[in-house]
PASEBA-1860 file (N, C-alpha, C; in nm, 3 decimals):
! residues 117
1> XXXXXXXX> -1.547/-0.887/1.805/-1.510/-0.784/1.710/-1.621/-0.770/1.607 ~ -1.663/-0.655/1.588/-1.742/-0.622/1.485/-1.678/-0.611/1.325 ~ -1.734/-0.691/1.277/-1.656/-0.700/1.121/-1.739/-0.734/0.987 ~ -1.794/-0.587/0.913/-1.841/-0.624/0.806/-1.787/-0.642/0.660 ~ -1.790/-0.699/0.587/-1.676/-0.664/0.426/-1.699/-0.538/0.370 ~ -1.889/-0.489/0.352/-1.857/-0.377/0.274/-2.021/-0.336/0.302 ~ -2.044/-0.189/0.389/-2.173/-0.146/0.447/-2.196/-0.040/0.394 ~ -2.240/-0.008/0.246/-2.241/0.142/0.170/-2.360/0.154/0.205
9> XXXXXXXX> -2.463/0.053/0.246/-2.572/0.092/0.304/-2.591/0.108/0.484 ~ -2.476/0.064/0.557/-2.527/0.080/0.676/-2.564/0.208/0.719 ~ -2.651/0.210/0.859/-2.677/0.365/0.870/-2.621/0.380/1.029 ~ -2.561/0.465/1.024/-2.465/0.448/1.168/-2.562/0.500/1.248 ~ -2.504/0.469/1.399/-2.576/0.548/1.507/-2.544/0.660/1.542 ~ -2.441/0.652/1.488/-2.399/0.827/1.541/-2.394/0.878/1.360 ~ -2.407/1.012/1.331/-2.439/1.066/1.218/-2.224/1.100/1.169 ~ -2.246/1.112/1.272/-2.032/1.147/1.244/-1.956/1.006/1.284
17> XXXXXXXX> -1.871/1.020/1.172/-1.772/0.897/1.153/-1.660/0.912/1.249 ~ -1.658/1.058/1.298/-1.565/1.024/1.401/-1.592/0.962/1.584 ~ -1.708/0.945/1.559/-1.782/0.909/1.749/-1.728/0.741/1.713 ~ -1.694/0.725/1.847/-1.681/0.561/1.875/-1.812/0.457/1.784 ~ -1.927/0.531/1.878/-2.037/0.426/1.817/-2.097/0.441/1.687 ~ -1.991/0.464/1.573/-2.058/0.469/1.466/-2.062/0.310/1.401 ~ -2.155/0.289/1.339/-2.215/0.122/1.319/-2.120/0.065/1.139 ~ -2.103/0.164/1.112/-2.026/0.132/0.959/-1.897/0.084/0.967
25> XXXXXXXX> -1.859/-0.011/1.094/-1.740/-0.052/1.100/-1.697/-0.159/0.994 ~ -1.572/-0.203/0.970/-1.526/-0.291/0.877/-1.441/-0.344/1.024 ~ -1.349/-0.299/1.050/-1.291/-0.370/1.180/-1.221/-0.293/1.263 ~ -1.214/-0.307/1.347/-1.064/-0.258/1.417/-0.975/-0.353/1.443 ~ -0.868/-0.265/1.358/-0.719/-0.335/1.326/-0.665/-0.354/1.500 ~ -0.645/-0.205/1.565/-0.624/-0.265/1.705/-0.677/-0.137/1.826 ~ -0.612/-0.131/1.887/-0.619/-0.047/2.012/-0.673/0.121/1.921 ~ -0.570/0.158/1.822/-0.600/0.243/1.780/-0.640/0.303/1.623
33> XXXXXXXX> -0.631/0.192/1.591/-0.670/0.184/1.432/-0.812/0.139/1.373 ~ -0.879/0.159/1.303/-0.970/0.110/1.269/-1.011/0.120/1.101 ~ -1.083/0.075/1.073/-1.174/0.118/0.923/-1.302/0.075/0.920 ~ -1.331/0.191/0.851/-1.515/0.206/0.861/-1.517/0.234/0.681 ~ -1.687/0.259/0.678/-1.686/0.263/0.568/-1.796/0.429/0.553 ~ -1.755/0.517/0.513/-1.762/0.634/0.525/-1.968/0.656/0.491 ~ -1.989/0.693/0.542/-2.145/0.744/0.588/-2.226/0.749/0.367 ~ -2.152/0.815/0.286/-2.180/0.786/0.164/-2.191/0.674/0.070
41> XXXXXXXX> -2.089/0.595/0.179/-2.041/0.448/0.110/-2.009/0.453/-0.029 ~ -1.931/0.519/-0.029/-1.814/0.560/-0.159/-1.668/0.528/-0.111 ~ -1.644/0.541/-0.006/-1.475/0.452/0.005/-1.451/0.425/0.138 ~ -1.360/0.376/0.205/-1.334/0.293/0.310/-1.221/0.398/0.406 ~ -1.232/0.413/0.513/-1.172/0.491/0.555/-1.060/0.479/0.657 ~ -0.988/0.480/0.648/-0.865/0.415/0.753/-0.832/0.526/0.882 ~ -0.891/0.495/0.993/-0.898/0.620/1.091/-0.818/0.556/1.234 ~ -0.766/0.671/1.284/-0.620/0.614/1.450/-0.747/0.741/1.518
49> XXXXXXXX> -0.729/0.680/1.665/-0.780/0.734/1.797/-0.724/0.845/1.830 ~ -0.819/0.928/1.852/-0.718/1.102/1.845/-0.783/1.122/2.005 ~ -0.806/1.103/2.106/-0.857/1.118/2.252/-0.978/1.058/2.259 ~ -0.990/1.190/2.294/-1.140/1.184/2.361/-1.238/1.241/2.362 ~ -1.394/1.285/2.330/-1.494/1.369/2.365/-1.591/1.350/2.403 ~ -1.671/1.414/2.529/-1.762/1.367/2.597/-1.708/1.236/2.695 ~ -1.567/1.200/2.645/-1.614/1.076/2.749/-1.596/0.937/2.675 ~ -1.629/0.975/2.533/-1.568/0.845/2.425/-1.476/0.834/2.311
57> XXXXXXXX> -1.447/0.771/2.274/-1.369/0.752/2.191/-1.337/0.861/2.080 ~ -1.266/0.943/2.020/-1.267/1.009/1.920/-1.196/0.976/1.789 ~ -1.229/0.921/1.700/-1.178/0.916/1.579/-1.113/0.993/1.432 ~ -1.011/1.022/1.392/-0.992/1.097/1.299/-0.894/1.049/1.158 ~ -0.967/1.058/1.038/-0.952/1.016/0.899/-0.821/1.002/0.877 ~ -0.754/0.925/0.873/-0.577/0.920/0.773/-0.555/0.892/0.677 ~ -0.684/0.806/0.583/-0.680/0.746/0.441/-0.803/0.749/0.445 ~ -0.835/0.764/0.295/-0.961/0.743/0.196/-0.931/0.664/0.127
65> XXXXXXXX> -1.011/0.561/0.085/-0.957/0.481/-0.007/-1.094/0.382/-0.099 ~ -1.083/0.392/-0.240/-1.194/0.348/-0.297/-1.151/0.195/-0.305 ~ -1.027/0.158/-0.300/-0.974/0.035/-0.367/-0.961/-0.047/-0.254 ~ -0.976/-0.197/-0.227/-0.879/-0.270/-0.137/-0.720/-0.282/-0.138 ~ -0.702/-0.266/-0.267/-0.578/-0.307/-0.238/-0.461/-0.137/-0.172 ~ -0.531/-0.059/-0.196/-0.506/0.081/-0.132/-0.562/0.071/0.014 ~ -0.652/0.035/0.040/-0.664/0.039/0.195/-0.586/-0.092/0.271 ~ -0.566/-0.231/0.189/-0.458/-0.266/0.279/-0.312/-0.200/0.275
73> XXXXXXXX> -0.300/-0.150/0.178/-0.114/-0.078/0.196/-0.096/0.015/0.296 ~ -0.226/0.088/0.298/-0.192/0.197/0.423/-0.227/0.122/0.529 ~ -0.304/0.055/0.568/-0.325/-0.009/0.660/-0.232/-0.078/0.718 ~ -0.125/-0.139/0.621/0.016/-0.193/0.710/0.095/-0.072/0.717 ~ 0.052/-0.009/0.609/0.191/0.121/0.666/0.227/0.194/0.787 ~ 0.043/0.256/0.874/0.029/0.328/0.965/-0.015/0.252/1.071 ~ -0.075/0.150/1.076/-0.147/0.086/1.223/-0.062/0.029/1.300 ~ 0.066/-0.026/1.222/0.184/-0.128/1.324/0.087/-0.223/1.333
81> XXXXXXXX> 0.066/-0.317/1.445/0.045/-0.459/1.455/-0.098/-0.450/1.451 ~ -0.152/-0.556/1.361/-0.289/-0.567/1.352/-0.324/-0.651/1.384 ~ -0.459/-0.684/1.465/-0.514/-0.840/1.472/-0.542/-0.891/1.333 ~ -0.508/-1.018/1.341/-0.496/-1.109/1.237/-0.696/-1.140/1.187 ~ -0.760/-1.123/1.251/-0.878/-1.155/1.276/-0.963/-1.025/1.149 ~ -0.880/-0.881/1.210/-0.887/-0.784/1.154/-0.824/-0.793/0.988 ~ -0.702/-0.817/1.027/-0.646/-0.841/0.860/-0.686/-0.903/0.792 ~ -0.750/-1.035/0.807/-0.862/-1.130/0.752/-0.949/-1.018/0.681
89> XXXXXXXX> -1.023/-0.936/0.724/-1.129/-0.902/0.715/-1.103/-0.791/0.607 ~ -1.003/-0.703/0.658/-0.949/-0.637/0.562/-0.942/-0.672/0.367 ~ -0.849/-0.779/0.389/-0.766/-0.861/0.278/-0.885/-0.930/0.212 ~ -0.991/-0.955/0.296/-1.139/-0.953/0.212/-1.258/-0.904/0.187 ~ -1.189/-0.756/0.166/-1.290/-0.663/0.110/-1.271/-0.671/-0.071 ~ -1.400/-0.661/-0.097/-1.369/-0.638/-0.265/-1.255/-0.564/-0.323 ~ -1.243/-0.558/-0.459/-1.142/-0.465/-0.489/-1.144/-0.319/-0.526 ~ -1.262/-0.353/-0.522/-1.342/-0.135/-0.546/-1.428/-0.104/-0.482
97> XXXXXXXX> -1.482/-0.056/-0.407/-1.608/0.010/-0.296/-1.659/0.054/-0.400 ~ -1.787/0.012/-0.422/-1.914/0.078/-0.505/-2.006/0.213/-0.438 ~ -2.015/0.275/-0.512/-2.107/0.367/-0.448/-2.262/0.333/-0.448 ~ -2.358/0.337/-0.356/-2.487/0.273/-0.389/-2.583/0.320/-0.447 ~ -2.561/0.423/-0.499/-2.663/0.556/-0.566/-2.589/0.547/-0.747 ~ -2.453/0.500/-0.800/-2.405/0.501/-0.904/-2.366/0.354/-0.941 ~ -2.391/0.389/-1.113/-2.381/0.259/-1.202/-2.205/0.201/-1.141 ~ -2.216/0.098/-1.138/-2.085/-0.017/-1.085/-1.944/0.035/-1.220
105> XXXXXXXX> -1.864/0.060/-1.175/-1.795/0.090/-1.225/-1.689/-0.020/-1.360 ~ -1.675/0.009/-1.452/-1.660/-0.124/-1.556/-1.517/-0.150/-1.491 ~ -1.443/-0.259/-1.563/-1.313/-0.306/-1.491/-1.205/-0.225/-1.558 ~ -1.228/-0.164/-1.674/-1.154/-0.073/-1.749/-1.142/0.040/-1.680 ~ -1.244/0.146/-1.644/-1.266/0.244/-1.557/-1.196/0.184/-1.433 ~ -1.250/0.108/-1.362/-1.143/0.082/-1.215/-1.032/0.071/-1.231 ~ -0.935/0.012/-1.353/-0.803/0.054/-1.335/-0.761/0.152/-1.373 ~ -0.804/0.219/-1.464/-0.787/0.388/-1.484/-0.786/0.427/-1.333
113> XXXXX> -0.903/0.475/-1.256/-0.890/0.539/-1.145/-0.800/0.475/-1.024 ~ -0.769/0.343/-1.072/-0.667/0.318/-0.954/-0.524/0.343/-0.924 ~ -0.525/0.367/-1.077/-0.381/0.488/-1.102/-0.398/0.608/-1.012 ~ -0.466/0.693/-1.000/-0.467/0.777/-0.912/-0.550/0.804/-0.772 ~ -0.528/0.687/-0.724/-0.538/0.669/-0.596/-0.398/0.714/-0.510
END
């Protein structure tokens, strides 16, 4: 299993977050769930298997999420059973996705905006 905590710099192989082989993975939860970390690396993206194109895998967005503790809630809400391996990985992502181009956000500001998540 491919599993990183937090890749605001990775640069995928495929330019779209929805192709199988995009490289900004965080994990896949299972058969059809996954989270990546969106091509801007500004928030974490919680995406289910929508077919097929060309032949591979097709992926499509169900959550955005800047926070961990917002991407694990949806993450138990919509995936059903997750590998534990995966939830690990999840449950240790930071608690705010930084953007890599902007100043780190103070701890005052992160709970302001986590209200409206």
């Amino acid at each position: 299993m491919n599993v990183h905590a937090n890749l605001p710099s990775a640069i995928p192989s495929s330019r779209s977050e929805e192709a199988d082989d995009y490289t900004a993975l965080v994990a896949r939860l299972n058969d059809r769930w996954r989270v990546i970390v969106c091509a801007a690396g500004i928030q974490w993206i919680l995406q289910r298997r929508r077919g097929e194109r060309r032949g591979t895998a097709r992926w499509e967005g169900r959550s955005y999420c800047r926070t961990g503790e917002a991407l694990n809630r949806v993450s138990r809400r919509y995936a059903g059973a997750i590998d534990p391996t995966a939830a690990a990985a999840v449950a240790a992502l930071p608690d705010w996705i930084e953007a890599p181009n902007l100043p780190a956000q103070s701890p005052t500001t992160r709970n302001a905006a986590k209200e409206h998540i």
